[in-house]
Structures are given as structure tokens and as C-alpha cells.
N, C-alpha and C positions, 0 to 999 in steps of 0.2 A: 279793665283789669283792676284798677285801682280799686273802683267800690267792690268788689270781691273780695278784698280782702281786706280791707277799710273797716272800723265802725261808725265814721260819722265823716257826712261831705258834705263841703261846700260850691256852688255855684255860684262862678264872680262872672258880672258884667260891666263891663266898662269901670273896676277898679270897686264894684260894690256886689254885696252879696245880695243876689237873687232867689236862692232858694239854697236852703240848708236841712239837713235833717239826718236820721241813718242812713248810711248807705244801702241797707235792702229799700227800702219806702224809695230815694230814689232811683232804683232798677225798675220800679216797676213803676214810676212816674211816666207818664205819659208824655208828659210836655218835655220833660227830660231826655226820653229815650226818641224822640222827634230832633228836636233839636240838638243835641249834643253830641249822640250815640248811633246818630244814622239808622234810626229803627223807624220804620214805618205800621 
């Protein structure tokens, strides 16, 4: 819900940013919506 209405997110792993960018780019990130988002 958040990048929906977000312009820009980040991805923290273990206290570091692992991916960042707009939040449409990652909706449609794949490895994003695998891992995070429970999208298959």
C-alpha cells in the first residue's frame, strides 16, 4: 500500500539499503514483488 501512494522507496536489509528507486519501478520489480510482496 505504501509504494502506491509513495514517490520513492527504499529496501533495507539487515540495516542497509538494498534496492531503492521510485516506487512504480519497484511494483513491478520482480525480485521485489518475490520477496517482499508475496507475489509469485
Amino acid at each position: 500500500m505504501a509504494l502506491e501512494i509513495s514517490n520513492r522507496a527504499y529496501v533495507l536489509e539487515t540495516g542497509s539499503i538494498a534496492i531503492e528507486g521510485k516506487s512504480e519501478d519497484l511494483l513491478e520489480n520482480e525480485v521485489v514483488q518475490r520477496a517482499y510482496l508475496g507475489m509469485e
